[in-house]
C-alpha positions in Angstrom: 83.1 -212.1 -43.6 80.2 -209.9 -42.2 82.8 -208.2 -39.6 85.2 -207.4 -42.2 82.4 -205.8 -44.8 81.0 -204.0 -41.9 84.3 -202.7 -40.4 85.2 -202.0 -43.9 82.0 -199.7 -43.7 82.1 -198.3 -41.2 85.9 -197.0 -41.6 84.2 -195.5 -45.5 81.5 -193.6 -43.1 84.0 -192.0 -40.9 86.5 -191.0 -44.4 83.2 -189.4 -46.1 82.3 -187.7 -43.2 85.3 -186.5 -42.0 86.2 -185.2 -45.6 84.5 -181.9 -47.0 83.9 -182.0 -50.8 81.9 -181.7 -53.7 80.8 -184.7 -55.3 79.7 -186.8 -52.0 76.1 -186.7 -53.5 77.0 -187.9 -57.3 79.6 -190.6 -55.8 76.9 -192.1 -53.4 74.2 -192.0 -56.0 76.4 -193.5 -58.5 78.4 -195.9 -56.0 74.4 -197.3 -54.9 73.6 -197.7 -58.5 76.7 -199.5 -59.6 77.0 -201.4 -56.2 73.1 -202.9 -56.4 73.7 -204.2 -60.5 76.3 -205.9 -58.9 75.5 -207.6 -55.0 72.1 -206.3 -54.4 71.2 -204.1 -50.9 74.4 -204.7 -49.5 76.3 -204.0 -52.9 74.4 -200.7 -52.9 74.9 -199.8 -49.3 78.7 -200.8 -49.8 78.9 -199.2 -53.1 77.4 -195.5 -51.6 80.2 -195.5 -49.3 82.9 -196.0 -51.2 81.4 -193.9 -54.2 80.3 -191.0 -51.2 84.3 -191.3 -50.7 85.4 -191.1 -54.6 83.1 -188.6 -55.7 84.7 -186.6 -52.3 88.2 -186.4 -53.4 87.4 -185.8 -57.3 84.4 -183.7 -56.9 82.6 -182.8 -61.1 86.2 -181.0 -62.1 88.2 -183.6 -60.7 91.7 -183.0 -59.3 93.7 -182.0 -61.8 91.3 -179.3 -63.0 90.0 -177.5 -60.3 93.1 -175.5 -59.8 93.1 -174.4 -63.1 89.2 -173.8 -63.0 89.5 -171.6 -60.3 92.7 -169.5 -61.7 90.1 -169.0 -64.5 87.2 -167.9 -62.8 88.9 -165.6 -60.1 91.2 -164.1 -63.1 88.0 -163.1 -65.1 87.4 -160.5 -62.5 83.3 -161.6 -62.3 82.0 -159.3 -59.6 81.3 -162.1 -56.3 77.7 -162.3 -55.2 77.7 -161.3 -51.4 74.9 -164.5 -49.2 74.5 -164.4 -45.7 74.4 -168.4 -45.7 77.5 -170.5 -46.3 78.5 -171.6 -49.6 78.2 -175.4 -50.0 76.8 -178.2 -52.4 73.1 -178.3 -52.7 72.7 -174.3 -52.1 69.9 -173.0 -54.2 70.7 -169.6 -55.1 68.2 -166.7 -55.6 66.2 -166.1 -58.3 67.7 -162.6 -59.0 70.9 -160.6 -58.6 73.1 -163.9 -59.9 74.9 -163.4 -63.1 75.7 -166.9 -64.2 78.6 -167.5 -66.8 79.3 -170.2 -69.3 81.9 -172.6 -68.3 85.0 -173.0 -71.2 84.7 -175.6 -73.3 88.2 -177.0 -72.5 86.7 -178.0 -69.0 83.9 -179.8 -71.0 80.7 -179.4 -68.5 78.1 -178.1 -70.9 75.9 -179.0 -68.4 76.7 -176.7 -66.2 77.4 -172.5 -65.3 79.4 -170.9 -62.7 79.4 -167.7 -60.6 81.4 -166.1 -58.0 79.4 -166.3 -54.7 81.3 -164.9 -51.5 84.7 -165.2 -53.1 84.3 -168.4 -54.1 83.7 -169.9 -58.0 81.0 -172.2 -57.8 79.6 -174.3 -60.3 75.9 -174.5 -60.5 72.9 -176.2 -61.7 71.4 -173.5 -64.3 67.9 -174.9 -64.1 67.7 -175.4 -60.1 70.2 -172.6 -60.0 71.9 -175.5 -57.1 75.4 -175.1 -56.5 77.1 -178.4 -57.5 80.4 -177.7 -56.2 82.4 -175.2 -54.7 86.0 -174.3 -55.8 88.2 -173.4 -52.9 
């Protein structure tokens, strides 16, 4: 049983780390949370795996959205912030020269604002101004 939970593991570890997306952080959190109310440390440590792996593929948008998000964003014609740094999840962007724009209501993320930043639409964090994902 312990082999076949840890080489169940271990093959999630490789998948989220070979795999390049946005919602990584909110699966894992989410995937510890749910996984420890139901089998404890190793629930959790199971459950951030497999939710680091979820959140991964769906990212906040999810799959069928963020195609149509970023046909949106790109067609508004918002001029694109130029950074020297790469664009990814967890980026806090500066304090000034970002013009941040209400997301549409048909995408329903209220919580949330986007900008362009080196091309890309990215959805960010308004207070922490932290991207939260990127829309490629």
């Amino acid at each position: 049983m312990r082999v076949m939970i840890t080489l169940t593991l271990m093959a999630t570890l490789d998948l989220t780390g070979a795999v390049h997306a946005q919602g990584l952080d909110r699966g894992a959190r989410e995937g510890v949370e749910r996984g420890e109310e139901i089998a404890g440390p190793l629930g959790a440590l199971v459950g951030g795996a497999i939710g680091a792996a979820v959140g991964t593929a769906n990212g906040i948008l999810g799959v069928d959205r963020r195609e149509r998000f970023r046909i949106y964003a790109l067609g508004e014609h918002r001029p694109s912030v130029i950074l020297s740094d790469p664009v990814r999840v967890g980026t806090v962007l500066p304090e000034d020269g970002v013009v941040y724009y209400d997301v549409p209501r048909e995408f329903a993320l209220p919580e949330y604002s986007y900008t362009i930043i080196n091309g890309h639409p990215v959805l960010v964090e308004p207070r922490s101004r932290r991207i939260v994902e990127v829309i490629e």
